[in-house]
C-alpha positions in Angstrom: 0.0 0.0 0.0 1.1 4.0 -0.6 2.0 5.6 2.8 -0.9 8.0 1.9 -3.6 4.6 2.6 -1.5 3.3 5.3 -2.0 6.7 6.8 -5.5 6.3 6.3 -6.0 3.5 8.0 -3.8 4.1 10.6 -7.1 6.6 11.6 -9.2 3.9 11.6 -9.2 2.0 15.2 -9.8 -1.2 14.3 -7.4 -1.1 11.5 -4.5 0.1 13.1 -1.7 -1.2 14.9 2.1 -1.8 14.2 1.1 -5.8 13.2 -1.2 -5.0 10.3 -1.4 -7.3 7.1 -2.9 -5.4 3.8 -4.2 -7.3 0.7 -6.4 -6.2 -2.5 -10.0 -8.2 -2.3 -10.4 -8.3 -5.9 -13.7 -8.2 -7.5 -15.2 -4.4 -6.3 -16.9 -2.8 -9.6 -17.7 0.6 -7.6 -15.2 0.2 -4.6 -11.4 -0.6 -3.8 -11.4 -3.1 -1.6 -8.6 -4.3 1.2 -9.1 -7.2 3.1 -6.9 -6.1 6.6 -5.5 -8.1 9.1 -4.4 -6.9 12.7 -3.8 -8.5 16.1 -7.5 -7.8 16.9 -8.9 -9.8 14.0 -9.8 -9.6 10.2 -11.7 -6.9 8.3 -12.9 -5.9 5.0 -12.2 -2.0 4.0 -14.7 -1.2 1.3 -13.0 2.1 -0.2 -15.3 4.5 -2.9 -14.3 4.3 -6.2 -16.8 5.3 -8.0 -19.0 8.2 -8.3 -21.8 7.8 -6.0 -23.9 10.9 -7.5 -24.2 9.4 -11.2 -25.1 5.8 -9.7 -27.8 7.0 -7.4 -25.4 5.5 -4.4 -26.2 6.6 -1.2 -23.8 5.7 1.0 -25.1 7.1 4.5 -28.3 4.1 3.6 -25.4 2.1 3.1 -23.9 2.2 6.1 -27.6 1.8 7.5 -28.5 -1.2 6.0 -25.1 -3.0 6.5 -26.1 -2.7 10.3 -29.1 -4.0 9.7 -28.9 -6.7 7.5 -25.5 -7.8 10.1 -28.8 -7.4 12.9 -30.5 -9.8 10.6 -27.8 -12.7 10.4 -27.5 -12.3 6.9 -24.5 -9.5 6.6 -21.1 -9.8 7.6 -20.4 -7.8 11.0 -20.0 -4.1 11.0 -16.9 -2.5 12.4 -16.7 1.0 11.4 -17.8 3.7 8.7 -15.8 7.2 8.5 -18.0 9.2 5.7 -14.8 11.4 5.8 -12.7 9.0 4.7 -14.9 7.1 2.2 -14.4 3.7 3.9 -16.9 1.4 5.3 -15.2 -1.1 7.7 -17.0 -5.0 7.7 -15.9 -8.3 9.6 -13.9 -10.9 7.1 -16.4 -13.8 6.1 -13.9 -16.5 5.7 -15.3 -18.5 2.9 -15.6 -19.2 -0.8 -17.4 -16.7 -2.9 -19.8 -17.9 -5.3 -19.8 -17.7 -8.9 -22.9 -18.4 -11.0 -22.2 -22.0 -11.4 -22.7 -22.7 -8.3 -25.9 -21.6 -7.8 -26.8 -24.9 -10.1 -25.3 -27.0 -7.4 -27.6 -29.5 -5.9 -29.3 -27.5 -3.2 -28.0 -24.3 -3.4 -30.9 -22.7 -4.7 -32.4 -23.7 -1.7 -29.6 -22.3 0.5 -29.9 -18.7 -1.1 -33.5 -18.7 -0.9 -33.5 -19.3 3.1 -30.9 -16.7 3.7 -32.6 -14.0 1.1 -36.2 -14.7 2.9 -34.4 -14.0 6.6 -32.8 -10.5 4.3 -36.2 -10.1 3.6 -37.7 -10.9 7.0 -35.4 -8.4 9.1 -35.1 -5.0 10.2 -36.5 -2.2 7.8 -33.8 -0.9 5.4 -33.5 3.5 5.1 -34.8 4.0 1.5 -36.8 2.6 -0.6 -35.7 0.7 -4.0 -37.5 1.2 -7.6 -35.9 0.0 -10.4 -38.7 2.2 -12.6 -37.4 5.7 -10.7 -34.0 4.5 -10.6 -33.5 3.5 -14.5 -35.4 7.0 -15.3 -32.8 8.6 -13.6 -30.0 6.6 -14.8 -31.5 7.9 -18.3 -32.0 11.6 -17.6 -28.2 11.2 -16.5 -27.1 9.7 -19.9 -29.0 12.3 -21.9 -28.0 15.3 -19.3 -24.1 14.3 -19.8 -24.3 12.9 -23.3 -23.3 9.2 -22.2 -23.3 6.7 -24.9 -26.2 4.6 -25.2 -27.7 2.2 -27.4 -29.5 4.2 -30.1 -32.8 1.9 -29.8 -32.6 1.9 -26.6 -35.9 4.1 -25.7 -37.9 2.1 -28.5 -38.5 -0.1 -25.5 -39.9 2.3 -22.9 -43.6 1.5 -23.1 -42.8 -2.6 -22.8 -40.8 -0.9 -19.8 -43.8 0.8 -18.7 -46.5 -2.5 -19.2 -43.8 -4.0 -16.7 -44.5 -1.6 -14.8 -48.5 -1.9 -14.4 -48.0 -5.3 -14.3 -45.6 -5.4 -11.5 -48.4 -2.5 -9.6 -51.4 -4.7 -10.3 -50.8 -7.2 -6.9 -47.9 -5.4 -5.6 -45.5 -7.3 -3.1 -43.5 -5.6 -0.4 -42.0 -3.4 0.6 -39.5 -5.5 2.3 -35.3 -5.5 2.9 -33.8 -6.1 -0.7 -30.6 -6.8 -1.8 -31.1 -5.6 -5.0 -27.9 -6.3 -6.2 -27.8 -10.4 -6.0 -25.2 -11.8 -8.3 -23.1 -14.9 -7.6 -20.1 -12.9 -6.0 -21.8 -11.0 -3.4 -22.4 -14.6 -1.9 -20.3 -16.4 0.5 -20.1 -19.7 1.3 -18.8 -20.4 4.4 -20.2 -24.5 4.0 -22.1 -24.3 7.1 -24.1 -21.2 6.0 -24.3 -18.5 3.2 -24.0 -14.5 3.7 -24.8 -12.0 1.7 -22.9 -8.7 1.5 -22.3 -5.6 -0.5 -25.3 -3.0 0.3 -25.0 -0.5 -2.1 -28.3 -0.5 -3.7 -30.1 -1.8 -1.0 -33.4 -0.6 -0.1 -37.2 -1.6 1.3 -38.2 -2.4 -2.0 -40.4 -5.4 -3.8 -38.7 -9.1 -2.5 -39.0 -10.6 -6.5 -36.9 -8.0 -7.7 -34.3 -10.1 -5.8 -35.0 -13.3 -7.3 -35.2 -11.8 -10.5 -32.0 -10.0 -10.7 -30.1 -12.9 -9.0 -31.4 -15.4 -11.7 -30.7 -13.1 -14.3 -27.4 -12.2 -13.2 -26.1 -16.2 -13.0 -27.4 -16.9 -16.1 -29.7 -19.6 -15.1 -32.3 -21.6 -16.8 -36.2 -21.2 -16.5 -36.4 -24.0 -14.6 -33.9 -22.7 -11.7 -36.6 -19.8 -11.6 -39.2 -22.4 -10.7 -37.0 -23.9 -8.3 -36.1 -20.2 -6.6 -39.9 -19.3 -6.3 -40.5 -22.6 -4.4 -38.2 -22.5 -2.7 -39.1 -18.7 -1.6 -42.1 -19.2 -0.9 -42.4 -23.0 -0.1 -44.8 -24.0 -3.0 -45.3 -23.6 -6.4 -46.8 -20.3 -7.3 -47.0 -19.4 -11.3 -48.5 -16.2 -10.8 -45.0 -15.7 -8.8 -42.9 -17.4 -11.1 -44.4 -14.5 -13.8 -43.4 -11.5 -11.4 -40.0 -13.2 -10.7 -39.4 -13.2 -14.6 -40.7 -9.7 -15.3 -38.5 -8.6 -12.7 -35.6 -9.9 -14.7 -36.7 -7.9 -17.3 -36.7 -4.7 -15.7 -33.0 -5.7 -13.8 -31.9 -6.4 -17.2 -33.3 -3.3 -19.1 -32.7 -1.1 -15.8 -28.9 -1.6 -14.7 -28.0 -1.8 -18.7 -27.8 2.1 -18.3 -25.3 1.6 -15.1 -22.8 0.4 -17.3 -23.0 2.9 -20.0 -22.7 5.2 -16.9 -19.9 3.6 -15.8 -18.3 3.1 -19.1 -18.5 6.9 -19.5 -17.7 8.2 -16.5 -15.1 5.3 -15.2 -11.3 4.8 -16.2 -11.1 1.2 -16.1 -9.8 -1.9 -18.3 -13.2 -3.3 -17.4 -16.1 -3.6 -20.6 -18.8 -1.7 -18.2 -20.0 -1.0 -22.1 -19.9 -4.5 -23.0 -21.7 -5.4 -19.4 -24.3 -2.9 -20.0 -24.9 -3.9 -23.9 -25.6 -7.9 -22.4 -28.2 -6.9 -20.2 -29.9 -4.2 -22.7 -29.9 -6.9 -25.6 -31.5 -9.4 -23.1 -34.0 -7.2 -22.5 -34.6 -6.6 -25.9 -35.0 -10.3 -26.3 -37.4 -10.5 -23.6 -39.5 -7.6 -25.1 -39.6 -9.1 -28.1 -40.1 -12.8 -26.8 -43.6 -13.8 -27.8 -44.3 -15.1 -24.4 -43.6 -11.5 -22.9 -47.2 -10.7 -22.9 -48.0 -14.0 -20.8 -45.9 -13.1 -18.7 -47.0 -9.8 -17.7 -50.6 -10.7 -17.6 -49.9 -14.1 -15.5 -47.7 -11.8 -13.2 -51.0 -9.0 -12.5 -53.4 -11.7 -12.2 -54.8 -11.5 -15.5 -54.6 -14.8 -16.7 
């Protein structure tokens, strides 16, 4: 580390002291992240890297719900948060993190389900979650800074909005979401899973997390099944449907993250070829003759 972050942390109680051990935790999109050792234990610095403003980040709700979802036995401990430093301090989870082929391991569907139900279960989050206000955000930023995006990319807004109505027609929630559920921000620690990285947290509806997790590991419609059953403890079509259309709207709503990202981000990461995947899936989806099946099995219409 540069003396400038050692100085840093040397502000930082828990991360101080003479026997410290520093090492990158790769795998942070929107923050730097250390995993530090010192004679009192093992912690996670989670450093801003990205610009919170253009991603709708708040990072005081953040720190909020990282308490509570650690309250709730899903989150890794908290330790520390220093606004004026940028760095939120979390316990080390010593375990494997996931990657999206686990999550078609025998029974792991089942394990995230029971954790993301006691998520859902615990404390109220600060803030409230939206993927319709967020992505029209997201867009006025594009348009407002002149960020690359796809050129069709508003030929879709009124499938966007029948998603929408949908979605309203038997609304769920609001409960404590995740909102951001791929593979990585799972841990397996074999006797248990965790769930961390609360950026986009927020009270919000709970199938947006199915959705978005099944969408973001790439799994089959039958693993969508599987998730809502094992949500919910029986099989539930009409469920299955919202779960799905959700995916949709993750898909079609953090496509414009990446172009923000992209634009806004020096980084050998493709954020423009991540947000292109999940624009031209929703484009498939929207075009997917069993789209307007979906939306109508999802409201209760069929």
């Amino acid at each position: 580390m540069s003396p400038e972050a050692e100085e840093v942390f040397d502000k930082i109680p828990a991360l101080a002291g003479p026997h410290r051990v520093v090492a990158d935790l790769p795998g942070g999109l929107t923050n730097r992240n250390y995993t530090v050792t010192t004679d009192d234990g093992a912690f996670v610095a989670r450093c801003t890297r990205s610009d919170s403003v253009l991603l709708q980040i708040d990072r005081v709700a953040e720190f909020h719900n990282t308490v509570s979802a650690a309250r709730s036995g899903v989150g890794a401990p908290f330790v520390d948060y220093r606004p004026d430093l940028n760095i939120l301090v979390i316990g080390y989870v010593d375990g494997r993190t996931c990657t999206a082929e686990d999550l078609r391991e025998p029974g792991m569907i089942a394990r995230t389900m029971s954790i993301l139900r006691s998520l859902h279960s615990g404390p109220s989050f600060v803030g409230e979650f939206d993927m319709f206000e967020r992505q029209a955000g997201y867009l006025r930023t594009c348009r407002e800074n002149d960020f690359a995006i796809p050129a069709d990319y508003e030929r879709w807004h009124d499938d966007f909005v029948r998603a929408q109505h949908a979605l309203a027609a038997l609304p769920e929630g609001p409960v404590p979401c995740h909102n951001d559920l791929l593979a990585g921000n799972i841990i397996d620690t074999v006797d248990r899973l965790w769930l961390i990285d609360y950026e986009y947290s927020g009270n919000g509806d709970p199938y947006f997390d199915l959705g978005n997790c099944w969408t973001e590991c790439g799994l089959d419609e039958e693993h969508l099944v599987e998730m809502v059953t094992a949500y919910v403890g029986h099989e539930d079509p009409q469920l299955v449907a919202r779960a799905r259309v959700q995916a949709t709207v993750s898909r079609y709503g953090w496509a414009l993250w990446g172009f923000i990202q992209a634009a806004s981000m020096e980084d050998e990461f493709d954020f423009h070829g991540w947000g292109t995947e999940r624009f031209e899936l929703a484009v498939a989806d929207f075009e997917d003759a069993r789209f307007g099946q979906w939306l109508d099995r999802c409201a209760g219409w069929a």
